[in-house]
Structure formats: structure tokens, C-alpha cells
ZAGULO-263804 format. One record per atom (N, C-alpha, C, O): x, y, z; residue in one letter. Coordinates in steps of 0.1 Angstrom, whole numbers, plus 5000, padded with zeros to 4 digits. Layout:
ZAGULO-263804
XYZA/...
END
This chain:
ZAGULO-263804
034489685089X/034289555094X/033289485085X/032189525081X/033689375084X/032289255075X/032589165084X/033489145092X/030989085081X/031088995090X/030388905081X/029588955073X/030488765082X/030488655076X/029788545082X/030388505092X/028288455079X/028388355090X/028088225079X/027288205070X/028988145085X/028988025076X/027987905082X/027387905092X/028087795070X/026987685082X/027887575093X/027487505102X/029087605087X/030187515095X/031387575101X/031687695099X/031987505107X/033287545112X/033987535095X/034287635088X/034087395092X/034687335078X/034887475069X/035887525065X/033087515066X/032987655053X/033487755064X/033887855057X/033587785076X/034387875082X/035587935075X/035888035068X/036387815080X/037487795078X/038387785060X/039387835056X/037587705055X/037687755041X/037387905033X/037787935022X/036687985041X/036288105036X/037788235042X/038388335036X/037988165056X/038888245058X/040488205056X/041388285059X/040588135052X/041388045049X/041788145026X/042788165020X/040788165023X/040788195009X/041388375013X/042488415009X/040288465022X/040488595023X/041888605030X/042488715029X/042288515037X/043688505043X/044888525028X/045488625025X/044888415020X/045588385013X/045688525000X/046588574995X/044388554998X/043988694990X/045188774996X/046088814989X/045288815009X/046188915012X/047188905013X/047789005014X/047788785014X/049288745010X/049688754993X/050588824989X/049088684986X/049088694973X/049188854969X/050288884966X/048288964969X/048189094970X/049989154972X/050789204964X/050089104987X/051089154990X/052789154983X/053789234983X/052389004978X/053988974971X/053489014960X/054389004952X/052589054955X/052589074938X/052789234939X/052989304929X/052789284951X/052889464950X/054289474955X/054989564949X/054889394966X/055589394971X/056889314971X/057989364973X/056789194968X/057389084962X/057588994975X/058188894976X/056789064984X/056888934999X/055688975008X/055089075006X/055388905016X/054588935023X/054688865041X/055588785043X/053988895049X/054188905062X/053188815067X/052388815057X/052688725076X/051688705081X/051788685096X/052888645100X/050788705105X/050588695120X/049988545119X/049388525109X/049988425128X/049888335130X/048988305140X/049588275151X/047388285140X/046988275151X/047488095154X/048188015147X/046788065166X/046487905169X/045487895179X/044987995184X/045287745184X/043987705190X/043287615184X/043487575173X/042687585191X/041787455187X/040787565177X/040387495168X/040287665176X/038987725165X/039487735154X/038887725144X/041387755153X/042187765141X/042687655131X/043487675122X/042087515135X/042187415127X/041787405112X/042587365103X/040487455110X/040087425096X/040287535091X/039687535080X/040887655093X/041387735086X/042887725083X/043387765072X/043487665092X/044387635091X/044887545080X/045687575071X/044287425081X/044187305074X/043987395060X/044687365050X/043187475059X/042887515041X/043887615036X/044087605024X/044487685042X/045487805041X/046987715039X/047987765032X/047087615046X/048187575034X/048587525024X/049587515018X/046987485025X/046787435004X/046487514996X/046387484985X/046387655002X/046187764990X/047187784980X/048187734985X/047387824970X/048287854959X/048888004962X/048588124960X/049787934968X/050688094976X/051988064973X/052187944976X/053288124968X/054288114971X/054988154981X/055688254983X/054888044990X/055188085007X/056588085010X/056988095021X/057488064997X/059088144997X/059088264999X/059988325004X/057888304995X/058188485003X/057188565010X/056788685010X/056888405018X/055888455033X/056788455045X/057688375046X/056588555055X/057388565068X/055988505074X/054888505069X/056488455088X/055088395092X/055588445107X/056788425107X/055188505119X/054888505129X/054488465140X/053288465141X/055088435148X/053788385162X/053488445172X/054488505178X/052188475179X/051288525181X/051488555198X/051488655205X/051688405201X/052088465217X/052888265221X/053188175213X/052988275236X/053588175241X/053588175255X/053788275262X/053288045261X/053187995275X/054387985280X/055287935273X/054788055295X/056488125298X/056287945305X/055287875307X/057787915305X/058087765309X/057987675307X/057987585315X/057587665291X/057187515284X/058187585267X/058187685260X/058787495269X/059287425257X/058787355242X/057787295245X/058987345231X/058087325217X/057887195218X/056887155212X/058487085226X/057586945229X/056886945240X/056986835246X/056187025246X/055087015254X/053787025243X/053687095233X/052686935247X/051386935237X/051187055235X/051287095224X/050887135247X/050487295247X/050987375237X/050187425229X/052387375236X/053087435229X/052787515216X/052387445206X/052787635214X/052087715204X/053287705190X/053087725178X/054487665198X/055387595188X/055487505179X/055587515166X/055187405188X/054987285183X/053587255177X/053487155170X/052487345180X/051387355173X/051587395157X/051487315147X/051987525157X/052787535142X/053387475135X/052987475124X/054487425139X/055287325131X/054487205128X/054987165118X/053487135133X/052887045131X/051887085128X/051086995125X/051187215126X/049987235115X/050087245106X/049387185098X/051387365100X/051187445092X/052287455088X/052287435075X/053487495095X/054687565088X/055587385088X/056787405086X/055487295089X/055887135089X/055287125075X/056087155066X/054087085072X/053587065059X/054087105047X/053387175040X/055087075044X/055487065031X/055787285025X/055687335014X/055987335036X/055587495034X/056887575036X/057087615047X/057787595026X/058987635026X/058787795030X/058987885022X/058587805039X/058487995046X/059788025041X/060787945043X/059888165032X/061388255038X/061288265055X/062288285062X/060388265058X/061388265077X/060288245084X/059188295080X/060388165093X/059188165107X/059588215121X/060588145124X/059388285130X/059488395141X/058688305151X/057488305152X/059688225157X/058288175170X/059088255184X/060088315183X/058588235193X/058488285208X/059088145217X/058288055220X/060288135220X/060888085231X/060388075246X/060988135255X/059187975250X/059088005261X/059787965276X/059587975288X/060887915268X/062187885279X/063088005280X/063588055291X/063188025273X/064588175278X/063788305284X/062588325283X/064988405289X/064388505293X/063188565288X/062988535277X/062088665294X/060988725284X/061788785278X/061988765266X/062488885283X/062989015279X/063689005266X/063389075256X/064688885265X/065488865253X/064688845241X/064988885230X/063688785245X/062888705232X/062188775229X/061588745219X/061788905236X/060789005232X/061689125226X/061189225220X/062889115228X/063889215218X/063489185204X/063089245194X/064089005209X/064388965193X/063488965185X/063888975173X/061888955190X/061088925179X/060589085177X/060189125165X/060589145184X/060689325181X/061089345171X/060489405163X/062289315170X/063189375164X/062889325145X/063089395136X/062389165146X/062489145132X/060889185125X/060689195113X/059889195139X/058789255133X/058789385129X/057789445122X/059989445133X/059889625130X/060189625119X/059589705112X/060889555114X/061589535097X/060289565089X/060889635081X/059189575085X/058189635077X/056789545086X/056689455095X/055789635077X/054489575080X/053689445079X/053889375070X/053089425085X/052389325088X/051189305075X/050589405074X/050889195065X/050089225058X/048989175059X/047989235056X/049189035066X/047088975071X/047588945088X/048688915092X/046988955092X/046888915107X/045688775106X/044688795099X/045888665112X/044588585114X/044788585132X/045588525139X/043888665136X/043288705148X/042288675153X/041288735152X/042288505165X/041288415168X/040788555180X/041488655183X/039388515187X/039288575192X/038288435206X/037288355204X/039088455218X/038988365230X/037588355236X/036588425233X/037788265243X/036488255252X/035688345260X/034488355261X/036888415268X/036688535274X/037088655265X/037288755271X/037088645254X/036888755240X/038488835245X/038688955248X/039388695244X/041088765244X/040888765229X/040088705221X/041888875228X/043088855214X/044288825217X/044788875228X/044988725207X/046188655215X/046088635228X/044988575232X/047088685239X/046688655254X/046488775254X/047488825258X/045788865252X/045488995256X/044488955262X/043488965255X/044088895277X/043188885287X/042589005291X/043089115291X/041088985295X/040489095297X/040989125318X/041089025325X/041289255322X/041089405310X/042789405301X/043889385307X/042689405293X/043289395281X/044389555284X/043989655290X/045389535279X/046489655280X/045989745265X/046689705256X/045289835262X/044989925252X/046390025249X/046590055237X/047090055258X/047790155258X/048890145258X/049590235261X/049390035254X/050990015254X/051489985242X/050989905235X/052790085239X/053190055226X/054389985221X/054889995211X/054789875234X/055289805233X/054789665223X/053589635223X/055689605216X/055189495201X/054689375212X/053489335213X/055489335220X/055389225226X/055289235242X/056089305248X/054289175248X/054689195265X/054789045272X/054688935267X/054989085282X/054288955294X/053188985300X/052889095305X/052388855298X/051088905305X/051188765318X/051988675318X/049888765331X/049388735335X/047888685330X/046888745331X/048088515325X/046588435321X/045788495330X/046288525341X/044588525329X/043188515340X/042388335340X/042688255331X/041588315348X/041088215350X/040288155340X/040088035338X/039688255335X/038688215322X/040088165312X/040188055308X/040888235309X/041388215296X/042188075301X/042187995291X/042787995312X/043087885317X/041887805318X/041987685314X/040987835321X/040187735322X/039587645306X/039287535304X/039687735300X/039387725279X/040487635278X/040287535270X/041687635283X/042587555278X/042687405282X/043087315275X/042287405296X/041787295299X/040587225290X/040687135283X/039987285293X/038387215278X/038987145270X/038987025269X/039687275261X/040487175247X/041287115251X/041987105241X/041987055263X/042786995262X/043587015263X/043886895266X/045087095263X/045987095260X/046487055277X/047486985278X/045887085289X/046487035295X/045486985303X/044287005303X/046386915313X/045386825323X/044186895337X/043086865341X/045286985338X/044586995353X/044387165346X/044587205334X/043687245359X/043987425358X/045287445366X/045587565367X/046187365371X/047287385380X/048187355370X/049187415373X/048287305360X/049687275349X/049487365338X/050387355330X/048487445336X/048287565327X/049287685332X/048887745342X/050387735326X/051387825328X/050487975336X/049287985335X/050988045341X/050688155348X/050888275340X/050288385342X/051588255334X/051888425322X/052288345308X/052588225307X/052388435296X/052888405287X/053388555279X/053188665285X/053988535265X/054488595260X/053088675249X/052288595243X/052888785247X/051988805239X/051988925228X/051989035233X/051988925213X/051589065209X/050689125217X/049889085225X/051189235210X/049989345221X/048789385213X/048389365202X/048389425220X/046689485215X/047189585203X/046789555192X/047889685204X/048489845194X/049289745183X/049389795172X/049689665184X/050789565176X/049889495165X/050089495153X/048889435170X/047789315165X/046989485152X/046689485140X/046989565159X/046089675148X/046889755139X/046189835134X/047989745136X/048989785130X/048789715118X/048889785108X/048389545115X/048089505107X/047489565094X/046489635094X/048489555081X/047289565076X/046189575074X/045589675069X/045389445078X/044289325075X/044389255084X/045489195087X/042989255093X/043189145100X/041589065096X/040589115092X/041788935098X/041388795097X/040788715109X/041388605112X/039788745117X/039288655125X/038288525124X/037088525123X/039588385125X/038288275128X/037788225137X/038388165145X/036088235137X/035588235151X/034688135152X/033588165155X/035087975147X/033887885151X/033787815164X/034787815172X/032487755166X/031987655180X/030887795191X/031087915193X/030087725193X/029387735205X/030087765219X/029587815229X/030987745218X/031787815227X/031987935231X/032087995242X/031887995214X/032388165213X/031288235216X/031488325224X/030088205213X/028888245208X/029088375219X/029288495216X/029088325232X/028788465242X/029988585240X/029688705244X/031188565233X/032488615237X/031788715220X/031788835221X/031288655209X/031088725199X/029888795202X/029688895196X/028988755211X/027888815214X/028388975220X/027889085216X/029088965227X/029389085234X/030889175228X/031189295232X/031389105221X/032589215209X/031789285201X/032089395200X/030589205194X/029489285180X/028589385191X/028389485186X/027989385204X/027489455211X/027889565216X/027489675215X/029089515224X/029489645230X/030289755224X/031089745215X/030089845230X/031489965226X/032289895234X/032089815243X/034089975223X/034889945228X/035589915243X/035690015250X/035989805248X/036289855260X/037189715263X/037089615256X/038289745276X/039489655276X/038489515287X/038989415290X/037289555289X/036989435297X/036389275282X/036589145284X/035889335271X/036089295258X/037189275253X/036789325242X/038589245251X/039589325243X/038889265225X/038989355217X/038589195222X/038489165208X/037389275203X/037289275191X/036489365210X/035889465207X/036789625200X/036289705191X/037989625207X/038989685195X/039089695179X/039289795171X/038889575178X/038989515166X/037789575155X/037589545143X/037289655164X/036289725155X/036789825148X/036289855137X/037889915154X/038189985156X/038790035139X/038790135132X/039489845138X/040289885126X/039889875109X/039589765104X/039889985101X/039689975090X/039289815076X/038389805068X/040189745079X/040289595071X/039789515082X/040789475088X/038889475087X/038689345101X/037389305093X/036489385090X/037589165089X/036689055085X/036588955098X/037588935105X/035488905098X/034988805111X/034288715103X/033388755096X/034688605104X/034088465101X/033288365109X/033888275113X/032288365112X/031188275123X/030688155118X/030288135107X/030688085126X/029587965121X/028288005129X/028088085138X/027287885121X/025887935128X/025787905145X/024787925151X/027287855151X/026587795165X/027187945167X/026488035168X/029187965166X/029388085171X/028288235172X/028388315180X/027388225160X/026688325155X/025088325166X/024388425165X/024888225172X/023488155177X/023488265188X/022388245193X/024088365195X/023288475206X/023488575199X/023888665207X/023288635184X/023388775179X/022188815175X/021988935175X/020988705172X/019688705171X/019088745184X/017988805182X/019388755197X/019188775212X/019288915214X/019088965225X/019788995200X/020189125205X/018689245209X/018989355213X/
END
């Protein structure tokens, strides 16, 4: 594990935004393609924003997505779909393939399908945001550690709805979806490399208690310790209760 603390979101995000693209690059030059996990959210903007101006040949990037709200469709704002397509994989970014999550059709189907094309080889950078209530993807705390299923359904908790309200994506806590689609905890560590960007004052408590505690599913981004390649990227607000220890 390294950990990184920047003075901005902006150098956050540029920093991880570079160690992101390092492991894509790596990967097609050993491999001749490479894989990536897709976080989103409002903390994955300015990483976002710089990762697709890196000098990547993203003809032989597979790109993934990460999880999905069951009963919204890719023109809803929320949309983790339509977040992608209009951050990242829209901009001018010719992917050999992008894998998103259907939150209109069955779970079951859509969690075959994307099973099925993530089994095709490994994962080579994961960018793995970590939540308010210190989810990964929707892996809500207590977080499922033990399942080796790629993809599940989960049940939101109230903290992780209520975060989404804040930023915005939806109006009320009553129009925020009740479950969604998510990698799993065993799936996200399989990664090669994983990549977490963690700016705003928001996180500060959620990172306060992943770098403190031992592992445990009431934490889930405390896992993440677990794994060999895991870089963390802070700004000084994210970073502002580690001095408290």
C-alpha cells in the first residue's frame, strides 16, 4: 500500500490519473491490451478529466463498469451509464469495448453477461473510489467479504443514499433506487492494481477509519489493504483526520 496526499483535488486527480494510465500502458506493451475497472462519482471527476488525455492507445483498452442503480435507465442524471459516456468513454476515446450494467433488465441476465466477458482474462488497473460510508463500489457496509460471485445485487444502506443526495444526482432520499448492481468485494481484489481516488472533506472520516482499522466488513474499503498493488491518493481536506490518530 502507498499512500499519497496531494494539496488539491485537481493534483489528486492528475497524479492518479498518470499511475492509472502507467498500468494500462504496462499492460498493452506486455500484453498488447489491457483491461480497466471504471470507477464514478462526483470524487472521480478530476481524475477522470486527466486520464483521458493521457497518451494511451485506448484501441486496446476494455473499460468496465463498476456497479448500477436497479430501475433507471442511461438518461436518468444518476445514471452510472450515462455518467461514462459523457465523461470519459464519449470524449473522443475509441475503447476496443466498454461493459456497462443495464439497470433496466433482469439482474440475473446482466450479471451473467458481464461475468462472463470479465472472466475472459484479468483485470489490469482497477480505479476504486472509496464512499462516504467507506463503500467500494456499492459494497455497503457490512460489506459481503465472502462471496465469489463477480457481480451481485445489493441493498443501498442509508448513508450510501443519503451521499447521493448531497451530490446531487437525485432530488429527494425517496427517488434514490433501493438496490443496485455491484462488483463484488473478491472481484474488485483480483485486480491487478488497484487505484483509489479519494478527494473532499467529505471522505476525511471514511479514510480516517479504512487507514485505522483492521480489516473488517463494517469498513469495506479497509480490505483494500489487504491487496499487494493499492495506491491511495488524498487531498489535504480528505487527509485532515489522520493527524487525529
Amino acid at each position: 500500500m502507498k499512500t499519497h496526499i496531494l494539496d488539491t483535488p485537481q493534483q489528486l486527480g492528475e497524479h492518479a490519473a498518470k499511475k492509472t494510465a502507467h498500468y494500462l500502458k504496462t499492460a498493452i506493451q506486455k500484453n498488447g491490451a489491457a483491461r480497466l475497472l471504471m470507477s464514478t462519482g462526483a470524487s472521480q471527476f478530476d481524475t477522470i478529466s486527466h486520464l483521458r488525455k493521457a497518451d494511451i492507445d485506448w484501441t486496446k483498452v476494455e473499460m468496465f463498469h463498476l456497479d448500477e442503480y436497479i430501475g433507471i435507465d442511461a438518461t436518468h442524471p444518476a445514471s452510472f451509464v450515462k455518467y461514462l459516456k459523457e465523461r470519459f468513454a464519449g470524449h473522443d476515446i475509441p475503447l476496443k469495448a466498454a461493459h456497462y450494467l443495464d439497470g433496466t433488465r433482469p439482474p440475473h441476465e446482466v450479471i451473467a453477461e458481464i461475468t462472463a466477458e470479465l472472466n475472459k482474462a484479468p483485470i489490469d488497473a482497477a480505479l476504486i473510489g472509496i464512499g462516504e460510508n467507506a463503500h467500494i463500489a456499492f459494497n455497503d457496509p457490512p460489506a459481503d467479504f465472502d462471496t465469489t460471485d463477480a457481480f451481485i445485487l445489493v441493498n443501498l444502506d442509508e448513508a450510501c443514499k443519503q451521499q447521493q443526495v448531497r451530490e446531487g444526482w437525485f432530488p429527494t432520499l425517496d427517488d434514490v433506487p433501493k438496490q443496485a448492481i455491484t462488483i463484488s468485494v473478491r472481484e474488485i481484489l483480483k485486480s491487478s492494481a488497484i487505484v483509489s481516488a479519494v478527494p473532499h472533506v467529505q471522505k476525511a472520516n471514511a479514510v480516517h477509519n479504512t487507514l485505522t482499522q483492521a480489516v473488517n466488513n463494517l469498513v469495506p474499503a479497509t480490505i483494500l489493504k489487504n491487496h499487494p498493488d493499492w495506491t491511495l491518493y488524498l487531498d489535504k481536506a480528505s487527509a485532515s483526520l489522520l493527524d487525529k490518530v
